[in-house]
Every structure is written in structure tokens, then in C-alpha cells.
TIMIPA-558764 format. One line per 2 residues: number of its first residue (from 1); for each residue x, y, z negated of C-alpha. Coordinates in steps of 0.1 Angstrom, whole numbers, plus 2048, in hexadecimal, padded with zeros to 3 digits. Layout:
BEGIN
NUM) X Y Z; ...
END
This chain:
BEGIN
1) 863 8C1 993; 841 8C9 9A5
3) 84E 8C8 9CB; 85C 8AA 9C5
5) 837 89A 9C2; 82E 8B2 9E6
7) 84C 8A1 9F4; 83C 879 9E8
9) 818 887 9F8; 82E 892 A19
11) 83F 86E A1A; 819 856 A1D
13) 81A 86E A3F; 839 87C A50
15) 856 87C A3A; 86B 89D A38
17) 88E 89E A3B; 8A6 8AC A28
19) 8A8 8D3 A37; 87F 8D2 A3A
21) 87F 8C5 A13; 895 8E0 A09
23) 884 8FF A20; 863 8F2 A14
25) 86B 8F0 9EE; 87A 919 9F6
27) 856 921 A01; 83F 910 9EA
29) 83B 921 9CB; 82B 90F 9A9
31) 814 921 992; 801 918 976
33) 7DA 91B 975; 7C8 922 957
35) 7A1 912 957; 788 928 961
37) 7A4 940 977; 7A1 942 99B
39) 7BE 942 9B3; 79E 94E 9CF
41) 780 962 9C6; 769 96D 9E1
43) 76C 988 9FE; 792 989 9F8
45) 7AD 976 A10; 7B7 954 A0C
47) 7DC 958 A09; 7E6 938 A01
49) 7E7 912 A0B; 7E6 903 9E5
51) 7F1 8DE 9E0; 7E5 8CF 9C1
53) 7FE 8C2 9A8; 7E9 8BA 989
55) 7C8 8C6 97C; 7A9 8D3 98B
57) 79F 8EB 9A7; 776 8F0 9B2
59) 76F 904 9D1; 74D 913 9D2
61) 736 92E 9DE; 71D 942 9D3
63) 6FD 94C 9DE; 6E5 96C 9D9
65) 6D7 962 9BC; 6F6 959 9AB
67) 6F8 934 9B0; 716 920 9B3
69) 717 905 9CC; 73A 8F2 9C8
71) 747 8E8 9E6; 76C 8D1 9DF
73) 780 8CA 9C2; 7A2 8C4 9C3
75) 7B6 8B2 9AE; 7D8 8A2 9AD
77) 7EA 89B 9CE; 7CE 8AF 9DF
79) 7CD 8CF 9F3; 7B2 8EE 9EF
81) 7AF 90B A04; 797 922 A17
83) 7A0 915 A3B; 786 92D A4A
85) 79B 94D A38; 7BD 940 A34
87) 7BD 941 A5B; 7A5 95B A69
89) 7B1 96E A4F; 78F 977 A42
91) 77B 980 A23; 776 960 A16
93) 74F 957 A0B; 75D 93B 9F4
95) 76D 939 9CE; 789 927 9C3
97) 78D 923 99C; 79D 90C 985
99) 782 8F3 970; 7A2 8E9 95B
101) 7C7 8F6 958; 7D6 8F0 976
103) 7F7 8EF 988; 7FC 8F5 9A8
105) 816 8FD 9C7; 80D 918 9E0
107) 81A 922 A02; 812 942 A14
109) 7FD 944 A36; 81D 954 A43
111) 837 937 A36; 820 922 A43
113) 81E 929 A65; 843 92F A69
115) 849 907 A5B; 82E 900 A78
117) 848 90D A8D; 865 902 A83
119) 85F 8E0 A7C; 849 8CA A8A
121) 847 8AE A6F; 837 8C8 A58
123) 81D 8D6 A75; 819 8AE A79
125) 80E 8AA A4F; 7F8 8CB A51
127) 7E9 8C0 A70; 7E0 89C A5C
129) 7D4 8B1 A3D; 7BE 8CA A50
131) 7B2 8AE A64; 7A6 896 A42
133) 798 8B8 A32; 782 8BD A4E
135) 774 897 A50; 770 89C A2B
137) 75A 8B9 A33; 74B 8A4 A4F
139) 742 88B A38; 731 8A1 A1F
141) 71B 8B3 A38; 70F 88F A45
143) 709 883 A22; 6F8 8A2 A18
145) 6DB 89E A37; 6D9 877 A38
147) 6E7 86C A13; 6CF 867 9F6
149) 6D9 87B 9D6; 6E5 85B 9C4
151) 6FA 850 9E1; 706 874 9E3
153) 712 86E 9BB; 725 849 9C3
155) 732 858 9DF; 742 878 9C8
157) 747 861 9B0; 760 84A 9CE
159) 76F 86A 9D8; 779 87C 9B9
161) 780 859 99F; 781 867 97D
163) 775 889 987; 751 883 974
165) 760 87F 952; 76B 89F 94F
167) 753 8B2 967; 732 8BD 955
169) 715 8B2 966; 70B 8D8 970
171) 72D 8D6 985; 724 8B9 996
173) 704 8BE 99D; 708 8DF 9AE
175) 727 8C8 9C4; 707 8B1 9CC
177) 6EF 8C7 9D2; 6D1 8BE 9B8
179) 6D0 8C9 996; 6DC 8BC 979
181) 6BB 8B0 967; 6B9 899 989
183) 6DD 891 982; 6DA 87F 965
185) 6BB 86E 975; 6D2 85D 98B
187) 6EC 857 971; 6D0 848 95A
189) 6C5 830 976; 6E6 825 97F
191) 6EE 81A 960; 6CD 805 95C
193) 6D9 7F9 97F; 6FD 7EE 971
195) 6EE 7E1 94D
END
């Protein structure tokens, strides 16, 4: 069953015991993503803390013009949310949408918070998660000022292992920042590099 892999995540941080296990497997519920359907689409409410079971998740925005600039992916064993709206409880300036189908567990903000309170081993693994997503972002905003675009791609590349085989370079590119024509100048010269 699907919570039993959000229960093997929980273990490489706090383990949960038994009544925690159980309360968290009654508030999690598992859906199914088709590709291409979003579970967040811009100026609504991000309702939901969404755990990754298998599959793919991009997070992304998109500008006046109508450009997409992808922000994360998630895939398995990975969490995806809008921390910014899930919290503050507003309008959220960012997409979430399936690239492939795509399952997934969900808890409500509400749920949530009262799991914060009730038990602290579970504020203790949401504190660790919160805490990597935001030196993840950290990371990305430093590489994006001081990286060059080809470190920027063996970097993604690190990150997400496996992601660019199924990713089209258009999907990628925006996630780096250049386009894709300058993509596959970089892929072109790495593999002169490698041969």
C-alpha cells in the first residue's frame, strides 16, 4: 500500500510509532494523477501538502507573456507544495501539474497542523522537510546568479538522476533558465567532452 512507502521516507528521520502511523495513514489520502492534470493551478489556494509516491510532478509559473518557467519536479519519495499559499493561505502565483501519471498522498493544511500539535515526531519530520526544501531553493537561486548554464544542467542532472530521459528538452530548459537550442549546445559539448 502507498503509506506504507510515507512511513519508509518517515523512518531515514524520526520514526513514527504505532498510534502516529495509524492517525497519519487516517489523514493522508492517495489519488491518482493523470499527465498533463494539475492538483494546483494559479490564483487558487494550496490546500494540500502532496508526498510523491511514483511518477512526476513540475511546479512552475508563468509570466505575462505566457512563458513557463519550471521551478521543481518531484518525483518518487519527494514532496511538492506551494509553501508560500499552503500557509499564508494565499492565491498561489505558481502551477502544479502532472508531466506523467502520477500517484500521490495528500494531507490537508488543517490535518496538518493539528499532527503539528499533537505529536511532536511528525512536527520534527515536517520541520526536516520544510528545512531541505528551502536549502534546495537556496541552492537554486545561488546557482542561477553564480553557476554557468552547463553547470546548471550537471547539477539538474545530480539532483533529479533519470529525470532527463523522459523530460523534453523544452521542460528542462525552462527548469534552467536558457532555451532549448542552447540546451542541446551543452548536451552536444558534453558528449564531445565524455567521447
Amino acid at each position: 500500500m502507498s503509506i506504507e512507502k510515507l512511513y519508509q521516507y518517515f523512518n531515514n528521520y524520526f520514526p513514527l510509532n504505532a498510534e502516529e502511523s495509524r492517525e497519519l495513514g487516517l489523514l493522508f489520502a492517495e489519488r491518482t494523477i493523470k499527465r498533463r492534470q494539475f492538483i494546483l493551478q494559479q490564483d487558487d489556494i494550496c490546500h494540500h501538502f502532496t508526498f510523491v509516491i511514483s511518477g512526476c510532478l513540475k511546479m512552475y509559473a508563468v509570466d505575462k507573456v505566457g512563458k513557463q518557467h519550471n521551478i521543481q519536479f518531484a518525483t518518487e519519495n519527494d514532496w511538492i507544495t506551494d509553501l508560500t499559499s499552503f500557509y499564508a493561505k494565499q492565491p498561489s502565483k505558481l502551477c502544479i501539474e502532472a508531466i506523467e501519471s502520477t500517484v500521490i498522498l495528500q494531507i490537508k493544511h488543517a490535518d496538518l497542523l493539528k499532527l503539528y500539535v499533537k505529536y511532536h515526531t511528525i512536527d520534527h519530520n515536517f520541520r526536516v522537510i520544510i528545512e531541505q526544501k528551502y536549502i534546495e531553493l537556496e541552492n537554486r537561486v545561488l546557482q542561477s546568479i553564480s553557476s554557468t548554464a552547463e553547470e546548471r544542467y550537471l547539477l539538474f542532472l545530480d539532483q533529479y538522476k533519470g529525470l532527463s530521459k523522459i523530460l523534453p528538452n523544452t521542460q528542462i530548459a525552462s527548469y534552467l533558465g536558457i532555451t532549448p537550442e542552447f540546451l542541446s549546445t551543452i548536451r552536444k559539448g558534453l558528449a564531445r567532452k565524455n567521447s
